[in-house]
MILOMI-56455 format. One record per residue: z, y, x of N, C-alpha, C, O in turn; residue number from 0. Coordinates in nm, 3 decimals, always signed. Last residue first. Layout:
+---------+---------+---------+---------+---------+---------+---------+---------+---------+---------+---------+---------+-----+
!     n_z !     n_y !     n_x !    ca_z !    ca_y !    ca_x !     c_z !     c_y !     c_x !     o_z !     o_y !     o_x !   k !
+---------+---------+---------+---------+---------+---------+---------+---------+---------+---------+---------+---------+-----+
!       Z !       Y !       X !       Z !       Y !       X !       Z !       Y !       X !       Z !       Y !       X ! NUM !
...
+---------+---------+---------+---------+---------+---------+---------+---------+---------+---------+---------+---------+-----+
END
This chain:
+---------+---------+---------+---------+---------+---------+---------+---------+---------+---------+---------+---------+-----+
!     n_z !     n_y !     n_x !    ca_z !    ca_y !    ca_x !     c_z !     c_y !     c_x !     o_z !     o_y !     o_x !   k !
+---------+---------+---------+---------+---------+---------+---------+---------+---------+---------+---------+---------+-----+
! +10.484 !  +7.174 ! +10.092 ! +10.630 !  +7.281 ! +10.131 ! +10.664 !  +7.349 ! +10.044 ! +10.760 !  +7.424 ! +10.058 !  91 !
! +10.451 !  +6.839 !  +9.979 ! +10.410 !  +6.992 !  +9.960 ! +10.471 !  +7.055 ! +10.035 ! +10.557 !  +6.979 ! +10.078 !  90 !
! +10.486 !  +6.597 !  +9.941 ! +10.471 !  +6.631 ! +10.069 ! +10.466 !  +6.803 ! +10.066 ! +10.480 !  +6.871 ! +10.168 !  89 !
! +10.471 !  +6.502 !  +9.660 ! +10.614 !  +6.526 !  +9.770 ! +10.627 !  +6.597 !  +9.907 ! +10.726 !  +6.638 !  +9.967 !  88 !
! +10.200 !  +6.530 !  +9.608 ! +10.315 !  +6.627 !  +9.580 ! +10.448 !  +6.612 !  +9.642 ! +10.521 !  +6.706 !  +9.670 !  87 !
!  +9.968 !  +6.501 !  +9.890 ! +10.078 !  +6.436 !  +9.732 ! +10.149 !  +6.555 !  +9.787 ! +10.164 !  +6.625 !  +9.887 !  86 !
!  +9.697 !  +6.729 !  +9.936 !  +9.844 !  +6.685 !  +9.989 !  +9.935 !  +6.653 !  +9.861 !  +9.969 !  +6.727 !  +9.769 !  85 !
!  +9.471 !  +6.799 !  +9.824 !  +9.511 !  +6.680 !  +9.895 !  +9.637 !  +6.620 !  +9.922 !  +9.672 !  +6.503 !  +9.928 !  84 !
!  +9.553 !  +7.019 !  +9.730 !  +9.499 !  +6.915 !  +9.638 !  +9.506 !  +6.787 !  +9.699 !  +9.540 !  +6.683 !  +9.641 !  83 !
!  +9.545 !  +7.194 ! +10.006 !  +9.650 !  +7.169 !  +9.901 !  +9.664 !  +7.067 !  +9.765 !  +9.771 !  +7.044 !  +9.709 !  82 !
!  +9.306 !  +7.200 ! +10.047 !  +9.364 !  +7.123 ! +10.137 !  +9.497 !  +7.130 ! +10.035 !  +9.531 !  +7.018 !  +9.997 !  81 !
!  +9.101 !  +7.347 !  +9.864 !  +9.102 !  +7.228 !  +9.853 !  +9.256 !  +7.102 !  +9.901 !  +9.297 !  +6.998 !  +9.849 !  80 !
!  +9.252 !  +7.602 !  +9.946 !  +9.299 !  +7.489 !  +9.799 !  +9.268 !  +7.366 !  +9.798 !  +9.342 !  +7.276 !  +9.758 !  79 !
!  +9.164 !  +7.574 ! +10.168 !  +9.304 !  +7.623 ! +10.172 !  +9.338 !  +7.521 ! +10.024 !  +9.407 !  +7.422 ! +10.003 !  78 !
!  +8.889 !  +7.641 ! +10.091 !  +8.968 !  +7.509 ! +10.216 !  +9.107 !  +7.556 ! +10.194 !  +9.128 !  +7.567 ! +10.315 !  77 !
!  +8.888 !  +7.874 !  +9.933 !  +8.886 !  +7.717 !  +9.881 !  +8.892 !  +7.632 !  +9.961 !  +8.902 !  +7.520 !  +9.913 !  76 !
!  +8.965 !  +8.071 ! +10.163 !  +9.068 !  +8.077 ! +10.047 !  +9.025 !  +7.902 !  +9.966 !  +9.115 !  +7.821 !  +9.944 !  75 !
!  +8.781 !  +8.056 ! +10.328 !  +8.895 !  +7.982 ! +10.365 !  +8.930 !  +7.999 ! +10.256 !  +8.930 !  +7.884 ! +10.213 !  74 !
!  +8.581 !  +8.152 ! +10.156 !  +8.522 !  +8.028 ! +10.224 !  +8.708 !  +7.956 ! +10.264 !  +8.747 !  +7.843 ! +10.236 !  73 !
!  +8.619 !  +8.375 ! +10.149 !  +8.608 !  +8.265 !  +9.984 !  +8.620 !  +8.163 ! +10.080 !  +8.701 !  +8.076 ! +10.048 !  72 !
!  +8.588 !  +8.504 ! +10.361 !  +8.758 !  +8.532 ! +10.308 !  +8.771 !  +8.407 ! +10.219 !  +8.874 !  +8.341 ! +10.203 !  71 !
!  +8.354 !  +8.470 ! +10.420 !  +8.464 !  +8.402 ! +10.507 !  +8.582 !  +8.411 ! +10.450 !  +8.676 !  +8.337 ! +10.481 !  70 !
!  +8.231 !  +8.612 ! +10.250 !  +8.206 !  +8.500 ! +10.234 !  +8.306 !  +8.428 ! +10.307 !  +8.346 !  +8.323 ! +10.258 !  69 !
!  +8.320 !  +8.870 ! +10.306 !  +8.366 !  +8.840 ! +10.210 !  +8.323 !  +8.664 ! +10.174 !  +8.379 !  +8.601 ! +10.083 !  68 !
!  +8.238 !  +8.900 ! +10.561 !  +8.346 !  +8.903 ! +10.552 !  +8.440 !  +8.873 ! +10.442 !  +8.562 !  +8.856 ! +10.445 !  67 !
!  +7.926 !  +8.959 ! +10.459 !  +8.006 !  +8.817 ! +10.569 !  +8.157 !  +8.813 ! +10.519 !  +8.191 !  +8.725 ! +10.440 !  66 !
!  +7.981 !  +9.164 ! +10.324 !  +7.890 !  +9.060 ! +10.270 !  +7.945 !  +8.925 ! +10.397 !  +7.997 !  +8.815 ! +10.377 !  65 !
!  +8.020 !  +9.372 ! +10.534 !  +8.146 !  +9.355 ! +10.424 !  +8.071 !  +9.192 ! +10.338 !  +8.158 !  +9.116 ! +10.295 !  64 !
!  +7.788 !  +9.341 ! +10.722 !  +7.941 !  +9.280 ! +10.736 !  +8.000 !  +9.269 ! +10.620 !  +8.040 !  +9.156 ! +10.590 !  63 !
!  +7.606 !  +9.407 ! +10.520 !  +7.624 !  +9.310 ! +10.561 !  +7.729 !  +9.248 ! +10.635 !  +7.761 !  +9.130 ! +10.623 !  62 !
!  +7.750 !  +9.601 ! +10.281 !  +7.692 !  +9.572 ! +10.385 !  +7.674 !  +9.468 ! +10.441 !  +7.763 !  +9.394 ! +10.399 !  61 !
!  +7.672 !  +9.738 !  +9.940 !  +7.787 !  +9.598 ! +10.044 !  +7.695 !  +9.568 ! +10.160 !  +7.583 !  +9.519 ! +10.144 !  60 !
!  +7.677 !  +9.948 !  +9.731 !  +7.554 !  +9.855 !  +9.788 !  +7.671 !  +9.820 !  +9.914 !  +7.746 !  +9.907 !  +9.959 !  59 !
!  +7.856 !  +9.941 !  +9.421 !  +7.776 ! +10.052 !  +9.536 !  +7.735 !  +9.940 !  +9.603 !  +7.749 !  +9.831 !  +9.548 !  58 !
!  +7.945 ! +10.102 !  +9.050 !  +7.829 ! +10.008 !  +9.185 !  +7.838 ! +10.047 !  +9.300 !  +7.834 ! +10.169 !  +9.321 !  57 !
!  +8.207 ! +10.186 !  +8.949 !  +8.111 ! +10.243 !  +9.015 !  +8.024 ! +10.128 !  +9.091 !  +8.063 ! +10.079 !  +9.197 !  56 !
!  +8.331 ! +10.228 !  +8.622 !  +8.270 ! +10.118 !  +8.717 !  +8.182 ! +10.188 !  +8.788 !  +8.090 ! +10.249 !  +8.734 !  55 !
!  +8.584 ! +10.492 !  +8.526 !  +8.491 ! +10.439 !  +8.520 !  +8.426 ! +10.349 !  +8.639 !  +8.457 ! +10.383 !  +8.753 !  54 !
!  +8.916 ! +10.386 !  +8.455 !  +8.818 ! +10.459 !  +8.580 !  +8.709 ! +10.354 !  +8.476 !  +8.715 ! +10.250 !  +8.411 !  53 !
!  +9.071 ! +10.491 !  +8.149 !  +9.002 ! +10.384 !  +8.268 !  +8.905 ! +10.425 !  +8.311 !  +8.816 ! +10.486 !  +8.252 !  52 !
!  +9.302 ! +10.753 !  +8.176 !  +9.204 ! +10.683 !  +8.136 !  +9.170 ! +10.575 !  +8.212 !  +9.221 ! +10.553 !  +8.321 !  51 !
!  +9.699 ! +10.747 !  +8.141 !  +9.530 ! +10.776 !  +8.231 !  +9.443 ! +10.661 !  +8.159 !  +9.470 ! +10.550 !  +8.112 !  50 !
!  +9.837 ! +10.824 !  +7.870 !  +9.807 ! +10.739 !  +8.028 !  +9.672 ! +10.728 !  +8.072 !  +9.563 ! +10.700 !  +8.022 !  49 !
!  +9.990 ! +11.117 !  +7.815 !  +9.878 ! +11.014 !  +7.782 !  +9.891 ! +10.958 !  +7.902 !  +9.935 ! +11.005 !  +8.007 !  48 !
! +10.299 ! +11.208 !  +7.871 ! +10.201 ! +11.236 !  +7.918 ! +10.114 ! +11.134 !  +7.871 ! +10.171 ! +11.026 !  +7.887 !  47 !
! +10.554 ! +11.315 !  +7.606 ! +10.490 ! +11.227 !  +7.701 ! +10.355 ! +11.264 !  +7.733 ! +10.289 ! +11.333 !  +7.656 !  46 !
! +10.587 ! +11.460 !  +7.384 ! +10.499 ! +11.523 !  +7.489 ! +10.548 ! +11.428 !  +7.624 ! +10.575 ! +11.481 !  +7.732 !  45 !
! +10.649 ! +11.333 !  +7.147 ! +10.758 ! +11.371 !  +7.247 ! +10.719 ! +11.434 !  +7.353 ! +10.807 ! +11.473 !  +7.430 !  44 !
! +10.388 ! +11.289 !  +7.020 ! +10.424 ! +11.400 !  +6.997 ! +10.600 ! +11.426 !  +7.072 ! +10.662 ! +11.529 !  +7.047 !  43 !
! +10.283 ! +11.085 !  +7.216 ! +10.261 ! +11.206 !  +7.206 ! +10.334 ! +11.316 !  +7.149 ! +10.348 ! +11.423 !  +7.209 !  42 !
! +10.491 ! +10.882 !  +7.083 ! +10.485 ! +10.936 !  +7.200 ! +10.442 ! +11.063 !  +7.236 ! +10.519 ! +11.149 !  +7.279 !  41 !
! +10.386 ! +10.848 !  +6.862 ! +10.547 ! +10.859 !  +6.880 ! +10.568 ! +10.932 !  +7.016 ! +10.648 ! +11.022 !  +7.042 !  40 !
! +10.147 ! +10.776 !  +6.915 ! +10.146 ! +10.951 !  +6.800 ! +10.307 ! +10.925 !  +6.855 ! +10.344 ! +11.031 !  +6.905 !  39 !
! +10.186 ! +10.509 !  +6.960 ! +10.153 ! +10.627 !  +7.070 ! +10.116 ! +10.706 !  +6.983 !  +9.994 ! +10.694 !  +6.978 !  38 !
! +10.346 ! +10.394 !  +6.755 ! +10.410 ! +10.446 !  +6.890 ! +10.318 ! +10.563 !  +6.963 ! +10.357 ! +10.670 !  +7.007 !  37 !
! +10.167 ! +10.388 !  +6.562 ! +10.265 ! +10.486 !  +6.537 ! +10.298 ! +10.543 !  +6.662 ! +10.295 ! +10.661 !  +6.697 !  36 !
!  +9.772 ! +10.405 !  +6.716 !  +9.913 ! +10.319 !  +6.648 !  +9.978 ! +10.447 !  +6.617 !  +9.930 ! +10.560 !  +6.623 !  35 !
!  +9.442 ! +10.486 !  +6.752 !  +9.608 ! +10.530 !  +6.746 !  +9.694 ! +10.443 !  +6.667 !  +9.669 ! +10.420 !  +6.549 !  34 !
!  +9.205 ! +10.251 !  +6.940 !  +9.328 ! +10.326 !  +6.791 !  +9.425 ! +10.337 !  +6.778 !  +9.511 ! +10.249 !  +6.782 !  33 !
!  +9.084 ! +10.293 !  +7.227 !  +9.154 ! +10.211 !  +7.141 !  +9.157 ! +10.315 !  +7.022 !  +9.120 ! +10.432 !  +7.020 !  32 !
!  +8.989 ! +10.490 !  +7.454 !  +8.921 ! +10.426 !  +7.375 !  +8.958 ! +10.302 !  +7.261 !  +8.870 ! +10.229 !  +7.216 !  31 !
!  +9.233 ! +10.569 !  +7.639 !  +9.146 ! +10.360 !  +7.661 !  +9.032 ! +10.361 !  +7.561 !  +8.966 ! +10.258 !  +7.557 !  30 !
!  +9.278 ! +10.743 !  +7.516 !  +9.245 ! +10.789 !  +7.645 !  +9.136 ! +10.634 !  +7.653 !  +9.016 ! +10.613 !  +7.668 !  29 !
!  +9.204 ! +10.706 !  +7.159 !  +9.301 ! +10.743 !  +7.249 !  +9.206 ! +10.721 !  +7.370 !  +9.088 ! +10.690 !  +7.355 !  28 !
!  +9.018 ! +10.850 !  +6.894 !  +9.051 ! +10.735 !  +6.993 !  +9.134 ! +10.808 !  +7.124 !  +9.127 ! +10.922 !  +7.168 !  27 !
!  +8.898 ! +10.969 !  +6.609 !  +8.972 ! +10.983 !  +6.723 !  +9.003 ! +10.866 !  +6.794 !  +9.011 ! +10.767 !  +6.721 !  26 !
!  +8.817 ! +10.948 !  +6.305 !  +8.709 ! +10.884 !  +6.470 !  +8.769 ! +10.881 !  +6.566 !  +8.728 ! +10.799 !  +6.647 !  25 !
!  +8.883 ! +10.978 !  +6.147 !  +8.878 ! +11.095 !  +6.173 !  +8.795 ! +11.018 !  +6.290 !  +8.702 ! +11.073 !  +6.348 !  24 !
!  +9.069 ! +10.782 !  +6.094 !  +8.998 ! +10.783 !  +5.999 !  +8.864 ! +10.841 !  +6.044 !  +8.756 ! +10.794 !  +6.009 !  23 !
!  +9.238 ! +10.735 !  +6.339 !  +9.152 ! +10.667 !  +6.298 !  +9.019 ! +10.705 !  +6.224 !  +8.904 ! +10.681 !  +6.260 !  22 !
!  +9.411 ! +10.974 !  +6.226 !  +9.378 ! +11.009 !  +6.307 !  +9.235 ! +10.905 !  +6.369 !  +9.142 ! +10.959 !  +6.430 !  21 !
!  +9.544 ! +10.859 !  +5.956 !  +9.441 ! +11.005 !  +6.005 !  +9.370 ! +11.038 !  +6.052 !  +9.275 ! +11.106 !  +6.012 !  20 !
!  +9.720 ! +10.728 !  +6.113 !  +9.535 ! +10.642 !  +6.014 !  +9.481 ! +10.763 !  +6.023 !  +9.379 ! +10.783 !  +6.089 !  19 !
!  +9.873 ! +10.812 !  +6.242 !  +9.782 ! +10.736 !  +6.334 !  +9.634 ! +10.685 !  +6.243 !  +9.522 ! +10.640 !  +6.270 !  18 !
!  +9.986 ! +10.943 !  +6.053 !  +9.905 ! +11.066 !  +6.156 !  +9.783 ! +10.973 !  +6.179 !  +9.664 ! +10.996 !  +6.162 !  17 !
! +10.092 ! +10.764 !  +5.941 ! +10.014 ! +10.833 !  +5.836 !  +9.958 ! +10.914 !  +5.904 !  +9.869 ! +10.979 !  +5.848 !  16 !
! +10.296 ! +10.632 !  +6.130 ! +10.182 ! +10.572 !  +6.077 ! +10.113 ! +10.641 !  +5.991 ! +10.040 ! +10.560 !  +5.934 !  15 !
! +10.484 ! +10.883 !  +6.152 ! +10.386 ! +10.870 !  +6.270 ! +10.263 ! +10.749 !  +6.242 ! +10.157 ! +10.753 !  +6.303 !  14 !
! +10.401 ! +11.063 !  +5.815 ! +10.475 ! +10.970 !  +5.962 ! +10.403 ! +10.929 !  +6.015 ! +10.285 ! +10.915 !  +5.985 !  13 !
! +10.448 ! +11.395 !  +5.706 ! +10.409 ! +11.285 !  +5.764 ! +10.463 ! +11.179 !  +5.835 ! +10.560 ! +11.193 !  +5.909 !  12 !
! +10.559 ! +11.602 !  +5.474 ! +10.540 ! +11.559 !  +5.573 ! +10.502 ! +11.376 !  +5.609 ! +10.530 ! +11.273 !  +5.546 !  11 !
! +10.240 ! +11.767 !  +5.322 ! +10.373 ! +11.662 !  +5.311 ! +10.399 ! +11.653 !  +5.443 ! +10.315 ! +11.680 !  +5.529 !  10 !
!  +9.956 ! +11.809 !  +5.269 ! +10.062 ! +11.888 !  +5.191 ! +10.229 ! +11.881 !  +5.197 ! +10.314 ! +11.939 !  +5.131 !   9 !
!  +9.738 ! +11.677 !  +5.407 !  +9.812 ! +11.593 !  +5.306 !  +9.923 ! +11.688 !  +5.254 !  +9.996 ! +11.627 !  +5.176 !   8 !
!  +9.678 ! +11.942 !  +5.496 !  +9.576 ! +11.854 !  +5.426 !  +9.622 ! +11.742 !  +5.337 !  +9.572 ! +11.710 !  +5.228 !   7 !
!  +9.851 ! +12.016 !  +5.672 !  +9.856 ! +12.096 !  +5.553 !  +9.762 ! +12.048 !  +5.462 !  +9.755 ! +12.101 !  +5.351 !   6 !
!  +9.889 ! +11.819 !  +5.851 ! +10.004 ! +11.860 !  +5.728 !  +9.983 ! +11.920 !  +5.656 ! +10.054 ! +11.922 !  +5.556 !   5 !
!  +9.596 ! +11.848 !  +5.961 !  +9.670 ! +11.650 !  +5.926 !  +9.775 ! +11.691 !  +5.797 !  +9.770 ! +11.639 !  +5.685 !   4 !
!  +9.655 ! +12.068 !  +6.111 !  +9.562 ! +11.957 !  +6.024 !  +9.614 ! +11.889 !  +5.943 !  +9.688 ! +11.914 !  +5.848 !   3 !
!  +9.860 ! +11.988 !  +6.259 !  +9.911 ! +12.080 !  +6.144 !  +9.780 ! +12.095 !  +6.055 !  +9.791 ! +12.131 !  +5.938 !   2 !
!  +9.728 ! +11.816 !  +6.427 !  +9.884 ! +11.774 !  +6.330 !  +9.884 ! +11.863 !  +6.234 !  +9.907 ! +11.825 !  +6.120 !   1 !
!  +9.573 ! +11.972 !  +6.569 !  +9.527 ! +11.860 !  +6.488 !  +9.636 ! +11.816 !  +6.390 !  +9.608 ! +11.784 !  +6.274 !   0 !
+---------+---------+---------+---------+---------+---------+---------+---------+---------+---------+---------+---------+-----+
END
């Protein structure tokens, strides 16, 4: 793709003249973002891309994991509440 990129503009390039190029062109990095300088800076040091983002998997919650998660909320806001209560000098 670079030597794209060089023999099309005829010149050499910089890493902001790859990254619009490379924009222009539709390309998107691993996140689905737009190439900046740094990451063409990077790549082309053959750093490794950074992993993509997992894709969202659904899955169906059992009824324990469905309890267990109500008991986890359930103390975690008695816990805050009880901390709201307590003046601030008293805190630990």
């Amino acid at each position: 793709m670079i030597k794209e990129l060089r023999e099309e503009a005829g010149q050499t390039l910089t890493f902001a003249a790859i990254a619009e190029q490379l924009n222009a062109a539709g390309y998107r990095t691993a996140q689905g973002k737009t190439f900046g300088r740094g990451t063409v800076h990077r790549l082309m040091r053959g750093d490794p891309a950074r992993a993509p983002v997992p894709a969202f998997e659904p899955r169906v919650l059992t009824e324990v994991e469905i309890e267990s998660l109500r008991k986890e909320m359930a103390d975690s806001l008695k816990a805050m509440l009880e901390r709201r209560r307590t003046p601030k000098g008293e805190r630990p």
